[in-house]
N, C-alpha and C positions, 0 to 999 in steps of 0.2 A: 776418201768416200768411195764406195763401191760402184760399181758401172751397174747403172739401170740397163733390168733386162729389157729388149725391145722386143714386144710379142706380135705377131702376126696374126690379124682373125680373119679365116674367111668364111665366109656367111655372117659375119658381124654383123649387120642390120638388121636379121633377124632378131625372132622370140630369144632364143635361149641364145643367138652369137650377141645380141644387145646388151643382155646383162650379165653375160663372162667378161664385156668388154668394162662394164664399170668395176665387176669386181678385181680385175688385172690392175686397172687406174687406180681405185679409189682405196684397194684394201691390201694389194701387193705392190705396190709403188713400181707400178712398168711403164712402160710409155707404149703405147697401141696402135698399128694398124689395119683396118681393115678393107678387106676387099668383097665388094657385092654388084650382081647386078641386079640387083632391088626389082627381081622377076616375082618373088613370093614376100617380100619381105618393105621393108619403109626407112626413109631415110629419118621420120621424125620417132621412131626406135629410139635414134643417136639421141637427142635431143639434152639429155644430159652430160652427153662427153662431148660434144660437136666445139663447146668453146675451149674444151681443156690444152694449154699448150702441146701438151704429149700424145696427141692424139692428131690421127688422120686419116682421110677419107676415100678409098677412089671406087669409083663405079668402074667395075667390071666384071669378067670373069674367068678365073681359073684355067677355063677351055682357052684363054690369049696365055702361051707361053712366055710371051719376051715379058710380059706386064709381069706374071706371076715367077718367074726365076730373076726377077730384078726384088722383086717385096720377100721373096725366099732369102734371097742373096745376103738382103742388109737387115735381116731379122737376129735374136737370139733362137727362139722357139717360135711353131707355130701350130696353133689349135684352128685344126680343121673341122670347119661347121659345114660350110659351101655344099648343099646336097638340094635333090626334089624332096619339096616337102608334102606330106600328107596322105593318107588313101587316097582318096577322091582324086588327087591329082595324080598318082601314080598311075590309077588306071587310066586315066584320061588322056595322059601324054607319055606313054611307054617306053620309047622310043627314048624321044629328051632327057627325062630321068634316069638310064641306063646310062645314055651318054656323058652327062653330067656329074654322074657319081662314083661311076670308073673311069675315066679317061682323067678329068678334073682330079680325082685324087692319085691318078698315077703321074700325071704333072707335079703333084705336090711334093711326092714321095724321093721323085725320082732328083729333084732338085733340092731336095731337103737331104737327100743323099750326097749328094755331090756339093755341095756347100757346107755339110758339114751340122745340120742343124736339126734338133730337137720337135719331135710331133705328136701330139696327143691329135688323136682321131675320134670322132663322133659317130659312133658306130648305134645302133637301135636293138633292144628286143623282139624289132620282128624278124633277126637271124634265129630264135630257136622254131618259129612256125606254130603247126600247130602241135607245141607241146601239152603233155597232161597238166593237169589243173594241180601241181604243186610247183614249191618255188623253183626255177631254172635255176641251174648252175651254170659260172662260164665254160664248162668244159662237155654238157649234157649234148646228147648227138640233137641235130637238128630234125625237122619233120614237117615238108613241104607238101602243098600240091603239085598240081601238074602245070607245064610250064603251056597250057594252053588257056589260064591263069593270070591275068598280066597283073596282079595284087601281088604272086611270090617274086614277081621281078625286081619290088624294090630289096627285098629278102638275099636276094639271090648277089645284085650288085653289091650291098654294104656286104657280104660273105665274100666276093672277089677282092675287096678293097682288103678287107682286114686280112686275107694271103697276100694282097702284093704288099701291103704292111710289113706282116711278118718275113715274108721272104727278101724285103728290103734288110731287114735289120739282121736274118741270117748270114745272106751273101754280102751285105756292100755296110753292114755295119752301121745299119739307121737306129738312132734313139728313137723308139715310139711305145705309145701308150694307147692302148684301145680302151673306152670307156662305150659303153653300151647305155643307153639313156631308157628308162621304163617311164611312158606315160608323162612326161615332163607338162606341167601345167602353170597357170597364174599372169600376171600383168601381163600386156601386149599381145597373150595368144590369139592369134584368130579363128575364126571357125569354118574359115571358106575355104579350107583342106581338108575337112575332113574329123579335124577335132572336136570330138565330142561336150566335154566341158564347159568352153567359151559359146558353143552353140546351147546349150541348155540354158547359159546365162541369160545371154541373150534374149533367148523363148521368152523366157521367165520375167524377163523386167520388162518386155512389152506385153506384157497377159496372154503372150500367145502360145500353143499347145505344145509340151515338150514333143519332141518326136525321136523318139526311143527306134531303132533300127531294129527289125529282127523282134526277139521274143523279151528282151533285155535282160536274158540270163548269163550274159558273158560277162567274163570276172577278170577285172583290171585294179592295178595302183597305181593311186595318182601320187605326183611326187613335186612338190615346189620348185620351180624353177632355180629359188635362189640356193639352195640345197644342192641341187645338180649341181651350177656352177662353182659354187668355194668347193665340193667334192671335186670337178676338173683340175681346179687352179691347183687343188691339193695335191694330186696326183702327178701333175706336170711338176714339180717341185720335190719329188720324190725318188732320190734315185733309184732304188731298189723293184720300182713300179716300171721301168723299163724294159719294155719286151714282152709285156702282159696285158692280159685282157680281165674287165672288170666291169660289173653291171654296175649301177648307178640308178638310186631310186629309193622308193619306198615298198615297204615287206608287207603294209596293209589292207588286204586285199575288199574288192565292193563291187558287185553287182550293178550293171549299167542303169538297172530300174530301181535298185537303188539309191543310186546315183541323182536321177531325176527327183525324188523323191528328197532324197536331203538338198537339193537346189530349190526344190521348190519350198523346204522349209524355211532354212536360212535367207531368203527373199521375199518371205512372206506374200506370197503368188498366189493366186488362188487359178493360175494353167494346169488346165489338164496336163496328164499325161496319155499321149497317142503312139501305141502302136503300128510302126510302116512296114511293112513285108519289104524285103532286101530288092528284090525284082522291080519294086515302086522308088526305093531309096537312090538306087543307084543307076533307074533309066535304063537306057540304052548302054547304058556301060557293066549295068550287070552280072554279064557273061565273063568280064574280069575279075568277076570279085567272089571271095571266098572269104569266109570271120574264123575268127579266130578265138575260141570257146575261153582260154585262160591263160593269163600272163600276169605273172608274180615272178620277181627275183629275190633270189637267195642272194643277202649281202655280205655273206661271210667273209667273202676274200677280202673286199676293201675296207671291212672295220677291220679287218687284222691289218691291213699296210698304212691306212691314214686315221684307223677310230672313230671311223664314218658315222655320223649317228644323225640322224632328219629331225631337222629342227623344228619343221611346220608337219601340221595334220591336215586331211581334207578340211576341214572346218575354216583351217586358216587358209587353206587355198582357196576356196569359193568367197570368202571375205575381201581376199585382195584380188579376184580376177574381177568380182563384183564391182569392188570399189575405182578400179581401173574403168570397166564397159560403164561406169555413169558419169566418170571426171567425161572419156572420152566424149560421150553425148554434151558434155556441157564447153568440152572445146578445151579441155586442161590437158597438163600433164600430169602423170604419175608412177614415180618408178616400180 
């Protein structure tokens, strides 16, 4: 019988480390651990792997060295989630999040190096910035503001990670895999970062007024959660995907006021939609924040390495993030 691989999740508690961690358990037969300090994230996430024998849990973080080159050590692979999550918090905690998402991942790197072991990284589409309104490629040049800006810092940190990535696996011969996540949506997301989505839902099943940021002509794809993650696990599993970088998502691009608009259909709402000027949205922290006109990826690389193809539409996303915000209201669970 084959030795079960043992995977490593950190940020596991989370939106998307929660249900990479079932589909490692439940549809790659691994045995799981993860590591969180449940800062942005929730232990009851776990709720359906918490009893599984192959599974385990430790509250921490990344930034504790002996903790995290010990879960490095006795791992197979490890899929790195462990980052600040959200706008809203990025600008809000600058500082932390910088610290957090390079330091923590050059912990990761550097003892996934030296133990010998396998790393799919969690890297975001806000490395290309403010690109033009077609699809991003992973090799398109980036296009930042100014770093007086603290929104391009989360930008700027996953762009340090994904060099010391790469220049791990140049010089010291680290196995890794950059996957870059577009707009990842559905069950358990929250909306107290920044996520638009889970916040519209929200609006919407309390009758109260969608609030569209800005003019709500920015043009985003949203993409299933559980899509992203079998696209991870796929890749992690892939030898030929090592040493590359690869977007992750969906190619079907919609307008934020559009957006509102189809949430409010599919929920049968009778909420407004209200427009908030950015200066109101984002308070006193505004002078960080700069939007970002259009984000679409181009999936050509990764159907050509794993025949990536998304399995859910928006329609199915707002059905299951819906059907999640009303189990939650009634005190259930649902994956």
């Amino acid at each position: 019988m084959a030795v079960m691989k043992r995977a490593l999740v950190t940020g596991g508690a989370g939106f998307i480390g929660s249900h990479l961690c079932e589909e490692l358990l439940f549809e790659r037969g691994m045995s799981v651990v993860v590591i969180d300090d449940l800062s942005t994230s929730s232990r009851s996430n776990l709720v359906f792997v918490e009893d599984q024998k192959n599974f385990k849990f430790y509250k921490g973080s990344v930034l504790d060295k002996k903790l995290t080159e010990r879960l490095v050590r006795d791992c197979d692979i490890v899929y790195h989630l462990a980052a600040a999550v959200g706008v809203k918090r990025i600008i809000e905690h600058p500082l932390s999040s910088m610290l957090t998402n390079i330091e923590g991942s050059q912990n990761i790197f550097y003892f996934a190096s030296k133990y010998r072991k396998k790393v799919v990284f969690a890297s975001t589409s806000e490395i290309y910035g403010k690109h033009s309104c077609s699809a991003s490629d992973e090799e398109d040049d980036r296009i930042l503001g100014s770093t007086s800006i603290s929104r391009w810092s989360y930008s700027e940190s996953k762009a340090v990670d994904e060099f010391l990535a790469l220049a791990y696996a140049r010089e010291k011969g680290l196995s890794v895999v950059i996957v870059r996540f577009f707009n990842t949506a559905g069950p358990r997301q929250s909306g107290s970062y920044g996520m638009v989505l889970p916040r519209f839902i929200q609006q919407a099943s309390l009758g109260k007024p969608l609030t569209v940021y800005g003019d709500g002509a920015q043009v985003r794809s949203f993409s299933h959660v559980k899509d992203v993650v079998r696209a991870a696990a796929d890749l992690s599993l892939e030898p030929k995907a090592s040493g590359k970088i690869f977007n992750v998502g969906n190619d079907k691009p919609i307008t934020i006021r559009a957006l509102a608009q189809k949430v409010r259909k599919k929920l049968n709402s009778d909420s407004e939609i209200r427009y908030i000027p950015l200066n109101k949205a984002y308070g006193n922290f505004s002078a960080g924040f700069e939007d970002i006109g259009c984000r679409i990826p181009s999936l050509s690389k990764v159907k050509k390495f794993i025949n990536y193809k998304p399995k859910y539409d928006l329609d199915a996303i707002i059905e299951d993030a819906a059907r999640y915000y009303r189990s939650k209201k009634r005190g259930g669970a649902i994956a």
